[in-house]
DOGUMAR-697179 format. One record per residue (C-alpha): residue in three letters; x, y, z. Coordinates in nm, 3 decimals. Each point is the difference from the previous one (the first is absolute). Example, Ala and Ser with C-alpha at 12.3 -4.5 7.8 and 13.67 -1.06 7.14 Angstrom:
DOGUMAR-697179
['ALA' [1.230 -0.450 0.780]],
['SER' [0.137 0.344 -0.066]],
end
This chain:
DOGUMAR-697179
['UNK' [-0.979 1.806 -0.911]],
['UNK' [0.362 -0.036 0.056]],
['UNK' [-0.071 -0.402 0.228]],
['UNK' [-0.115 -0.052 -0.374]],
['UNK' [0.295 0.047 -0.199]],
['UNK' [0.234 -0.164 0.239]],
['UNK' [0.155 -0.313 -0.111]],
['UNK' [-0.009 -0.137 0.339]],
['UNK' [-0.025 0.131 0.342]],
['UNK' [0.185 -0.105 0.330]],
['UNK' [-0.131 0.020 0.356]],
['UNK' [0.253 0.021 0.298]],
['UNK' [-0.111 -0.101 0.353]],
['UNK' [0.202 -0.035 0.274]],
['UNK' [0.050 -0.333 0.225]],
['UNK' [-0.074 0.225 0.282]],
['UNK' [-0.326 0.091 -0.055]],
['UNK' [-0.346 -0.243 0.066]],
['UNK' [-0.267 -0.033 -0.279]],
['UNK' [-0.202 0.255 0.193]],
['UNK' [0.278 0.230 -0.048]],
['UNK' [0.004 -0.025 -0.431]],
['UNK' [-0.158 0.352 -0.080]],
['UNK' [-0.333 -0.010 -0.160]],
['UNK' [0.117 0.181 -0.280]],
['UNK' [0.275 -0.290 -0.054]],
['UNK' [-0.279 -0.228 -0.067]],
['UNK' [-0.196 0.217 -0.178]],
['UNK' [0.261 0.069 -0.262]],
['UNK' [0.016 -0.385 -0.006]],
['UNK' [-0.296 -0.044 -0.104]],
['UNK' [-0.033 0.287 -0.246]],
['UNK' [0.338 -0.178 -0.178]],
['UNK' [-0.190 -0.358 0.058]],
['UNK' [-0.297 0.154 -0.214]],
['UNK' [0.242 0.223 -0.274]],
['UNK' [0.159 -0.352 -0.088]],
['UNK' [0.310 0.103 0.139]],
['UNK' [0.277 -0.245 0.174]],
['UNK' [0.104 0.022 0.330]],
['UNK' [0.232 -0.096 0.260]],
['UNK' [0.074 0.039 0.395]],
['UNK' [0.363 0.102 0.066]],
['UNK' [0.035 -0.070 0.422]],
['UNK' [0.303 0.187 0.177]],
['UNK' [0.100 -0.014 0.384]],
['UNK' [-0.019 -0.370 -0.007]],
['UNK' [0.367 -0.010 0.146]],
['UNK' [-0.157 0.206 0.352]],
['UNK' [-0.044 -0.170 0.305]],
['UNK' [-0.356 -0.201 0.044]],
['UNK' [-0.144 0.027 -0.346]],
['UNK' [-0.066 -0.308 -0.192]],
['UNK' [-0.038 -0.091 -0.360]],
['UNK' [-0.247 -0.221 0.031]],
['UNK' [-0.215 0.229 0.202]],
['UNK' [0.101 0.270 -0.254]],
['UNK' [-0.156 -0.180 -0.257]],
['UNK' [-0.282 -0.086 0.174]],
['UNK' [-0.116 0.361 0.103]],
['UNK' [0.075 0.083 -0.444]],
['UNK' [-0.230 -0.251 -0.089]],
['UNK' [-0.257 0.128 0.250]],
['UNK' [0.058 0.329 -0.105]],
['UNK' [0.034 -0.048 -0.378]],
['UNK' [-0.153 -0.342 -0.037]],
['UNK' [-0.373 0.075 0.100]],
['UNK' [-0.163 -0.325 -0.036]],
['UNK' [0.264 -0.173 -0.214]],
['UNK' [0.240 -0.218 0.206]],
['UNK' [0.189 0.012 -0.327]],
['UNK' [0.058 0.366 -0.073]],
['UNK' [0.315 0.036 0.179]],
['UNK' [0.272 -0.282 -0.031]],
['UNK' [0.379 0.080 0.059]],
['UNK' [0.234 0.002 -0.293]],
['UNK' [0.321 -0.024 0.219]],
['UNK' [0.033 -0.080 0.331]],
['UNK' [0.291 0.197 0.251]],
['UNK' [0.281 -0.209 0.139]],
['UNK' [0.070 0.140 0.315]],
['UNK' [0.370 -0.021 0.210]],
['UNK' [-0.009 -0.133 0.349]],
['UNK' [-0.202 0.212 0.270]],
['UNK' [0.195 0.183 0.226]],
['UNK' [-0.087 0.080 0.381]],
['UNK' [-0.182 0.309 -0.092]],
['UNK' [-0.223 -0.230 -0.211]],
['UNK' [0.138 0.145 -0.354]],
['UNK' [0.035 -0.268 -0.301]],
['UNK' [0.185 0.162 -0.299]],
['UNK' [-0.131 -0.018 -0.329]],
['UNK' [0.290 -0.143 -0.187]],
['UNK' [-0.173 -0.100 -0.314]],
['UNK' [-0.334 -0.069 -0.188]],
['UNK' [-0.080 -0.389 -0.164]],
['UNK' [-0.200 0.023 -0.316]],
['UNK' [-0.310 -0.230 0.024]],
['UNK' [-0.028 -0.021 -0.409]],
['UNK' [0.403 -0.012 -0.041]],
['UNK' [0.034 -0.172 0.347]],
['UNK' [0.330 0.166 -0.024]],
end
């Protein structure tokens, strides 16, 4: 009762993690938002650690929250990351818009 009177809900999943790894009750509450009408959006963190990837990141949320729909998942901004260092850590030093492209 309460999904139903949110405005919008937010899902965070770490860069760390596979799609395997996305709890089933993640995607279940997906889904019950997906049929209450209600708008949502993946928020990623840890995409600064060492071997994670945003592209793979948003392949495994589209796998996990896409279903069949290569569509379902598309990134609204995409991380600029700092130069690697020897311990294979990029910072995050900022996020570019892909509507504002700022």
């Amino acid at each position: 009762a309460g999904l139903r009177a949110a405005d919008a809900a937010l899902f965070v999943v770490s860069a760390a993690q596979d799609a395997a790894s996305v709890a089933a009750t993640t995607r279940a509450a997906w889904e019950e938002c997906a049929l209450a009408g209600t708008p949502r959006a993946i928020v990623v963190t840890h995409l600064d650690t060492a071997r994670t990837s945003f592209d793979d990141m948003t392949r495994i949320c589209a796998e996990a929250f896409g279903g069949e729909d290569p569509d379902a998942v598309l990134p609204l901004y995409l991380p600029v990351l700092g130069p690697e260092g020897a311990d294979g850590h990029a910072p995050l030093t900022g996020l570019t818009g892909l509507l504002s492209r700022r």
